[in-house]
N, C-alpha and C positions, 0 to 999 in steps of 0.2 A: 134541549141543546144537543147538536150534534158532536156523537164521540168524534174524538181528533184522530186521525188516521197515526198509526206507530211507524215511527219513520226507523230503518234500521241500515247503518253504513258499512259497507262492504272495503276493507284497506287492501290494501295492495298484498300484504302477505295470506290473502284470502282469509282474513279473521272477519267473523260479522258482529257489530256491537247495534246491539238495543239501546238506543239513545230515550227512552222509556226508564228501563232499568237501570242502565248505567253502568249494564254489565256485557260482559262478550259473550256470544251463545250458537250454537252448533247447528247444522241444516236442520238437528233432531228437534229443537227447540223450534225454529220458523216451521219445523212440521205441524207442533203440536198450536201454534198459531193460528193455521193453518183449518186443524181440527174442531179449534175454539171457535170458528170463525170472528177472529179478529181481523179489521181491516190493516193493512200494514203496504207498506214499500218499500224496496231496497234499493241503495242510490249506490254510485263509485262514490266514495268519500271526499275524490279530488275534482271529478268532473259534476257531479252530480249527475250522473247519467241515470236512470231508471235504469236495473237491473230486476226487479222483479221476475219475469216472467224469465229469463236467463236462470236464478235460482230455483223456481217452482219447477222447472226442469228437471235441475240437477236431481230437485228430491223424486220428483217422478223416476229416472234411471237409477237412483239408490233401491228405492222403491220392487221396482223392475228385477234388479240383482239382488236380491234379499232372500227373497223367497218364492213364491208361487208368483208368476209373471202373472199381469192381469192382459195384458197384448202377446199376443201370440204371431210366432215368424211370421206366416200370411201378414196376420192384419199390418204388423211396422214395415215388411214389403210394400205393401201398396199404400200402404199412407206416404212411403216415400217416393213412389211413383207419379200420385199426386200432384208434387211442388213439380213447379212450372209447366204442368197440364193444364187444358182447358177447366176442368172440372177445380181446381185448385178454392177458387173463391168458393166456392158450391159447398164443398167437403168439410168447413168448420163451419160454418151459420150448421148445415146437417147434423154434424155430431154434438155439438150445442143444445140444438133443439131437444136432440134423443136424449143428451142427458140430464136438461130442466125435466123433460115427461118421466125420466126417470127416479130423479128428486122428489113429485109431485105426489108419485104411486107412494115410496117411501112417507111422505109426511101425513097423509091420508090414511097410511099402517096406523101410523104413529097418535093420529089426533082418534081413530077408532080404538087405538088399546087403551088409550089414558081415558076414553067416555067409560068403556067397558069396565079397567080396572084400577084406576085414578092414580095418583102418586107417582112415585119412582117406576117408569115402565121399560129401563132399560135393558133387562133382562127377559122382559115380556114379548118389548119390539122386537129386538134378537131372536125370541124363540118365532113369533109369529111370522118375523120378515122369512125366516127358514121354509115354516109350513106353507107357506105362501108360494116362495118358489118351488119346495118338492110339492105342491100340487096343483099348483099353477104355471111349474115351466114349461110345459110339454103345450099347454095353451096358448101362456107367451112366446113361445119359439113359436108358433103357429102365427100368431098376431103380427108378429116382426118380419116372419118369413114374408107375411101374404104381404105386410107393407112396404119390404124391400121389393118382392113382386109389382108392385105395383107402381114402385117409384120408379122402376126399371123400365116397364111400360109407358110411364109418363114421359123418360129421355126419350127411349126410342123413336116414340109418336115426335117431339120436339126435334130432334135430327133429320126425322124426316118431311119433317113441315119446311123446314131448313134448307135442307137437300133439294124438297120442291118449288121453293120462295125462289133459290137461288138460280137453277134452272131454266124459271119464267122469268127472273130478269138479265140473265147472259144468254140469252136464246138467241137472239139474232149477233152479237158476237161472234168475229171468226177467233178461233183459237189455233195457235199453231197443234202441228201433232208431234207428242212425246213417244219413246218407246214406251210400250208395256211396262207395267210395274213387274215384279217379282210375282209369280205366283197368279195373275191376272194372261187368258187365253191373246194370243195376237191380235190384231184390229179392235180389241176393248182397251183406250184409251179413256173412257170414263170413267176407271175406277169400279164400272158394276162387276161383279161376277153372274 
């Protein structure tokens, strides 16, 4: 039988109660939920709205201001440069992916320390997931580098597949003539430099 998903209501005086427990409980509690991997949902009390991903939020920016930031200026820059780019849809299936592949490395730690040293390996995955990256970051960053290289590659090839579909089929098109753009020589109204 499938567990029941933990439904937990959000009131207007921003209190959240675990309709599970029966009791009122703190972002720090939906964290450790969270942790648990318990499935759960958060609703407005009055609307029913789904609030879920609204809260998972808030704890990611507690999160954020805590302590050691896991995003850094650059990266919350241009992730918010993103919303309403072309690239927008693109950029979460991407970091999704990266961080299933990332899960994956992690549980693959984890099912080799418990063949290796059975039992309670929490302490073990901990120390190995460490040795792992001190002697595998510099390979990793390599790995990642060469794959952002090369996803980078892959756009650019795709723009300009683009650029040249688009071409061959406004080719016999008159188009009026624009001024120059900014930063683009006189009589290059195509945008090339």
């Amino acid at each position: 039988m499938a567990k029941q998903l933990r439904l937990i209501k959000k009131y207007p005086n921003r209190r959240l109660y675990d309709t599970q427990s029966s009791s009122y409980i703190t972002f720090a509690d939906v964290k450790e939920l969270v942790m648990k991997q318990e499935e759960f949902q958060v609703v407005d009390a009055k609307t029913n709205e789904d609030l879920t991903r609204s809260i998972l939020l808030q704890i990611i920016l507690e999160e954020e201001n805590a302590g050691t930031p896991m995003f850094t200026h650059d990266v919350l820059t241009q992730l918010i440069r993103f919303y309403g780019g072309a690239m927008q849809g693109m950029v979460g299936p991407y970091l999704e992916k990266n961080i299933h592949a990332f899960i994956e490395i992690q549980r693959n730690i984890q099912e080799q320390s418990s063949k290796m040293f059975g039992g309670d390996t929490a302490k073990v995955n901990q120390d190995l997931w460490s040795q792992f990256m001190n002697f595998q970051g510099p390979a990793m960053q390599s790995l990642v580098s060469a794959y952002m290289d090369q996803s980078k590659q892959m756009y650019e090839q795709m723009q300009s597949q683009l650029q040249t579909q688009s071409r061959s089929i406004f080719a016999g098109f008159q188009f009026p003539v624009f001024p120059p753009a900014p930063g683009h020589p006189p009589g290059d109204n195509t945008g090339n430099k």
